[in-house]
Backbone as ProteinMPNN parsed JSONL, in Angstrom:
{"seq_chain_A": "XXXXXXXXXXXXXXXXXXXXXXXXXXXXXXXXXXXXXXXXXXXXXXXXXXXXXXXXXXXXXXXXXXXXXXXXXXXXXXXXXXXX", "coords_chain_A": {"N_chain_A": [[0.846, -1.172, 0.0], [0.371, 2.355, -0.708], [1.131, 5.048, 0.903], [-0.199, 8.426, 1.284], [1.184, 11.341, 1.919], [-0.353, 13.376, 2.374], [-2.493, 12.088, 3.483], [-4.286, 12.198, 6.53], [-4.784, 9.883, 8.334], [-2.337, 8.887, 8.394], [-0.902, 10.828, 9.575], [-1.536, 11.858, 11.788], [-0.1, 11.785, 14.825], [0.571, 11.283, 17.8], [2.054, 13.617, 20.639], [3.364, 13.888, 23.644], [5.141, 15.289, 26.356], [6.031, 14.173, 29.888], [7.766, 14.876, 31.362], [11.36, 16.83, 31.426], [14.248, 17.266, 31.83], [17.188, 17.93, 33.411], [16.295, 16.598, 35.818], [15.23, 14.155, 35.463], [13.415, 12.468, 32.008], [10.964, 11.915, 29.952], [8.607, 11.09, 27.111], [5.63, 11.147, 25.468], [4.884, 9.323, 22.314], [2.035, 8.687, 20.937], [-0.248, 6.558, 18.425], [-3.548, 6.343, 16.94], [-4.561, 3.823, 18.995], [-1.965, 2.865, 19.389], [1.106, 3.292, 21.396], [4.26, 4.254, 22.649], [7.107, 5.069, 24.683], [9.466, 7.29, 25.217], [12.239, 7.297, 26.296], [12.213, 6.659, 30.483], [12.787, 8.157, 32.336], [12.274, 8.684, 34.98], [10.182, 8.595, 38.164], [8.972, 5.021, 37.789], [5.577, 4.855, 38.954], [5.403, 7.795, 38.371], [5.281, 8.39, 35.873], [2.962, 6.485, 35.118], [0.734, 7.864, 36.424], [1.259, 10.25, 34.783], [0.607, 9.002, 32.344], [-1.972, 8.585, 32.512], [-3.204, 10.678, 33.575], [-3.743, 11.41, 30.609], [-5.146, 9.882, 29.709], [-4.341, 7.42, 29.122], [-4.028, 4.261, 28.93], [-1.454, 1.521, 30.545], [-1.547, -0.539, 29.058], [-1.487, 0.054, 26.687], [1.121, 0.189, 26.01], [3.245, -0.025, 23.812], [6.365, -0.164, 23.562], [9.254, 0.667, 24.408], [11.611, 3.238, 23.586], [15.221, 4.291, 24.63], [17.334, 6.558, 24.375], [19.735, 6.593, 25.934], [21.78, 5.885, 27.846], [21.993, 6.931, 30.175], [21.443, 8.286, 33.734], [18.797, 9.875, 34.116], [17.55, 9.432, 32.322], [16.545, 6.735, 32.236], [15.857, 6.138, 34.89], [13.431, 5.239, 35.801], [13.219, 2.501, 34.507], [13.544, -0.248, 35.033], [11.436, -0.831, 37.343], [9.11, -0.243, 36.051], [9.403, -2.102, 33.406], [8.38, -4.158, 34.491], [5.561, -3.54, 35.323], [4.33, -3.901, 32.755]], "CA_chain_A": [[0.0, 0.0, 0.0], [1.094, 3.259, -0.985], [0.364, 6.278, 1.512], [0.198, 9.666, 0.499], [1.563, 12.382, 2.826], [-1.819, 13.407, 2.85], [-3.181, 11.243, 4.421], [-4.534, 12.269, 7.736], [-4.801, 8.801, 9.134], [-0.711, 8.544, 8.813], [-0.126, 12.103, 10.168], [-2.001, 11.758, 13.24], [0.357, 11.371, 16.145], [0.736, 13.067, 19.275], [3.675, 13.674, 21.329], [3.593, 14.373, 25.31], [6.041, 15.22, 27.153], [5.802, 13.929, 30.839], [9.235, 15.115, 32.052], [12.219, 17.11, 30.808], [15.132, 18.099, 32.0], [18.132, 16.543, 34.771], [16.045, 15.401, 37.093], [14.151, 13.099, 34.267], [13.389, 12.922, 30.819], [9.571, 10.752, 29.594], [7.991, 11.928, 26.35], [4.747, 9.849, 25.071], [4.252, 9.172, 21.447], [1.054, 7.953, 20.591], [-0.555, 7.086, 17.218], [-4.46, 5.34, 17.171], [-4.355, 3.422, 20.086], [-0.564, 2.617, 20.45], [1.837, 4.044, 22.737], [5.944, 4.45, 22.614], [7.72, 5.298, 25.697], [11.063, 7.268, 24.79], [13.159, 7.268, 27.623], [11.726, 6.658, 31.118], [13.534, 8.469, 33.444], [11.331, 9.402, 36.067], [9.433, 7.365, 38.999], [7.711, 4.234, 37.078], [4.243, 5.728, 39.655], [5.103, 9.371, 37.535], [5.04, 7.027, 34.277], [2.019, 5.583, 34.977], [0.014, 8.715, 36.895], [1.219, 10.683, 33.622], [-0.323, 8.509, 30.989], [-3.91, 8.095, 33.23], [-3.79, 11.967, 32.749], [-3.736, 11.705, 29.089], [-5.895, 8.86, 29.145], [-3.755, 6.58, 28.305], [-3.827, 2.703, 29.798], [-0.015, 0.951, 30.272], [-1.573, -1.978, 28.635], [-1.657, 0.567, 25.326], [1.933, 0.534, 25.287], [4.031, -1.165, 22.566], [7.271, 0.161, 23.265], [10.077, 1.721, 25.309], [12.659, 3.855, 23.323], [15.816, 4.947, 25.579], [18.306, 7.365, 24.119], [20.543, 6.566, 25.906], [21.654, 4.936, 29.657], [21.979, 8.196, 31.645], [19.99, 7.599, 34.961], [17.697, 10.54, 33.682], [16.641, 8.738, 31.079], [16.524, 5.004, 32.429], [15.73, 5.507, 36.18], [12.421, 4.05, 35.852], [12.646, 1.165, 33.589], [13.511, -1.781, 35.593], [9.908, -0.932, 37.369], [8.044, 0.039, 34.453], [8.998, -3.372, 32.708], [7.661, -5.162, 35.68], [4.572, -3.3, 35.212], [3.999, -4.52, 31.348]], "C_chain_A": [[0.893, 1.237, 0.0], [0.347, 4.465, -0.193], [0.615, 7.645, 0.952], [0.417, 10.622, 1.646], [0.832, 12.919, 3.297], [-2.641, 13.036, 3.383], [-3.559, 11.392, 5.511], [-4.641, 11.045, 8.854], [-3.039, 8.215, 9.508], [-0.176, 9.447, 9.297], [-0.657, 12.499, 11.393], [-1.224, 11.211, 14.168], [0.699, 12.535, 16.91], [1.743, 12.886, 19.939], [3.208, 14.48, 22.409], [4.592, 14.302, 26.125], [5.71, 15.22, 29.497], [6.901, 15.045, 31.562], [9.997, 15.074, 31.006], [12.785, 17.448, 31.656], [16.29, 17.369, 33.044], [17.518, 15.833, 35.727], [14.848, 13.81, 36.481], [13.735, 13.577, 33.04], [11.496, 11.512, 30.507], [9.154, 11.807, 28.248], [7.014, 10.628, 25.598], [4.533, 10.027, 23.666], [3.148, 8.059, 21.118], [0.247, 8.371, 19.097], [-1.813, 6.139, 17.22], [-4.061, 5.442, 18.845], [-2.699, 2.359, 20.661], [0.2, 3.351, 20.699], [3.274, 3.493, 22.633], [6.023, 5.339, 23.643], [9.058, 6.027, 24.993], [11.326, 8.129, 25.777], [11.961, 7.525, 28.855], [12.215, 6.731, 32.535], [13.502, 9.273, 34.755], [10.528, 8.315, 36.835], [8.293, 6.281, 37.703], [5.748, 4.829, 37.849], [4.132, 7.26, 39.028], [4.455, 9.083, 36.548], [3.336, 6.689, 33.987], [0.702, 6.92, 35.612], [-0.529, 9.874, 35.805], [0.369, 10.273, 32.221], [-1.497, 8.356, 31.493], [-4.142, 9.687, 33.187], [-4.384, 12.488, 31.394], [-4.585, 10.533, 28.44], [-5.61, 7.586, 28.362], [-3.548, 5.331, 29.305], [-2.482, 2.676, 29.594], [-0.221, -0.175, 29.51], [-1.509, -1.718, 26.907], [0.019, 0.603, 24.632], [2.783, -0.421, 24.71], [5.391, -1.233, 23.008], [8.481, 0.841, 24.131], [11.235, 2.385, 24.357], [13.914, 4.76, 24.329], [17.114, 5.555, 24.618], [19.337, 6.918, 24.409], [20.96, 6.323, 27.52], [22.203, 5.794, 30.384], [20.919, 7.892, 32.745], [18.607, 8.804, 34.353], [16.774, 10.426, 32.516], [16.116, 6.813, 31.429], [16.174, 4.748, 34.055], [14.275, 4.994, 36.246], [11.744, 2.637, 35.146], [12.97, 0.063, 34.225], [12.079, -1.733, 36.328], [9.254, -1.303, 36.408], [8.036, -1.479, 33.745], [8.227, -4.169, 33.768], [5.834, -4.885, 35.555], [3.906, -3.931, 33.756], [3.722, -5.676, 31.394]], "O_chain_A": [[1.981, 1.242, 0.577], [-0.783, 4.842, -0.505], [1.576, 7.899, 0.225], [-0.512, 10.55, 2.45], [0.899, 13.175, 4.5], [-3.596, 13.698, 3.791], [-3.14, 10.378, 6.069], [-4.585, 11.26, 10.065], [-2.626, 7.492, 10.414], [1.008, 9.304, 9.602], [-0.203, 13.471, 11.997], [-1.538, 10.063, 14.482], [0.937, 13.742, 16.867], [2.381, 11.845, 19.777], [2.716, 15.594, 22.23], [4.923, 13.223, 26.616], [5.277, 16.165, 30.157], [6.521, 15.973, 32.277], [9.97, 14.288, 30.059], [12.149, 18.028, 32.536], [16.104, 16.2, 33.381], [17.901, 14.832, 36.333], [14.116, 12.954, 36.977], [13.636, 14.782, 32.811], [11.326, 10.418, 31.045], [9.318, 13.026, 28.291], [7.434, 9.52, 25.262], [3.868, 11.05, 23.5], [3.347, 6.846, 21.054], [0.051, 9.485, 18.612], [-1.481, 4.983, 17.482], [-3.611, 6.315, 19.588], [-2.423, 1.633, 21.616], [0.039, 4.421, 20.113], [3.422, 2.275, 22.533], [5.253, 6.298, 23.708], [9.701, 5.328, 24.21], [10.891, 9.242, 26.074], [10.995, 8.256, 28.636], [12.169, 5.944, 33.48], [14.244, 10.072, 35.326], [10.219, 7.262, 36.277], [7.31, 6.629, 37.048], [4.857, 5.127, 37.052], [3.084, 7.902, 39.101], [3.293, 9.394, 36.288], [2.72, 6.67, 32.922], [-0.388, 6.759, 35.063], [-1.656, 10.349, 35.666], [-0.246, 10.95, 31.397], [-2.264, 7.846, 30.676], [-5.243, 10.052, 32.776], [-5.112, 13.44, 31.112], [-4.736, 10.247, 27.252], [-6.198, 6.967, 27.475], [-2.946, 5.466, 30.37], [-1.989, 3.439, 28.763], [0.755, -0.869, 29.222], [-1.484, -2.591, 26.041], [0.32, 0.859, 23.466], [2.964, -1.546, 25.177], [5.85, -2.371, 22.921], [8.114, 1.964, 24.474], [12.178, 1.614, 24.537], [13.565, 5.858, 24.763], [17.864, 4.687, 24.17], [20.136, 6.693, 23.5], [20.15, 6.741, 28.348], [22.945, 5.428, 31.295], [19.813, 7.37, 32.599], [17.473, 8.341, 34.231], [15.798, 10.994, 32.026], [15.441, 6.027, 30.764], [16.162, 3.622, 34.551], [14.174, 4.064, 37.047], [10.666, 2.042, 35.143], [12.404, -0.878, 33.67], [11.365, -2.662, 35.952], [8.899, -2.41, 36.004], [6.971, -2.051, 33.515], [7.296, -4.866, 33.361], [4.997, -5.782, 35.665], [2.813, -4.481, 33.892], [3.441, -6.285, 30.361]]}, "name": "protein", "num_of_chains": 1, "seq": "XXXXXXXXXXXXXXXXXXXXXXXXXXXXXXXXXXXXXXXXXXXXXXXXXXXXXXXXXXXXXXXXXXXXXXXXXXXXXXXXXXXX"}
């Protein structure tokens, strides 16, 4: 299948940022109903308090993306997988 740029059903995604900055980094992309994590470096209970703001279940998410293994990007993923 060939999409066209146009397409509004392929240019629909949203991007939330939970947490930025040294003391944690979380930003949610979601497209439909799935969900990418990139980097999760904030309490897994922020993680999870954050996406029930935005209406978003943990059971929606597909994905964890981490930048990169600074604790401000990775201090809540040994939770967080536990939670999945």
């Amino acid at each position: 299948m060939i999409w066209s740029v146009f397409d509004e059903r392929i240019l629909t995604i949203e991007v939330h940022v939970i947490a930025s900055g040294s003391k944690g980094n979380c930003t949610v992309i979601k497209k439909g109903n799935s969900v990418i994590l990139h980097d999760v470096g904030i309490s897994c209970r922020r993680i999870v308090n954050g996406l029930k703001e935005l209406h978003i279940d943990m059971s929606q998410v597909e994905g964890i993306f981490i930048s990169h293994e600074h604790s401000d990007h990775i201090a809540g993923l040994q939770q967080l997988l536990k939670t999945l």
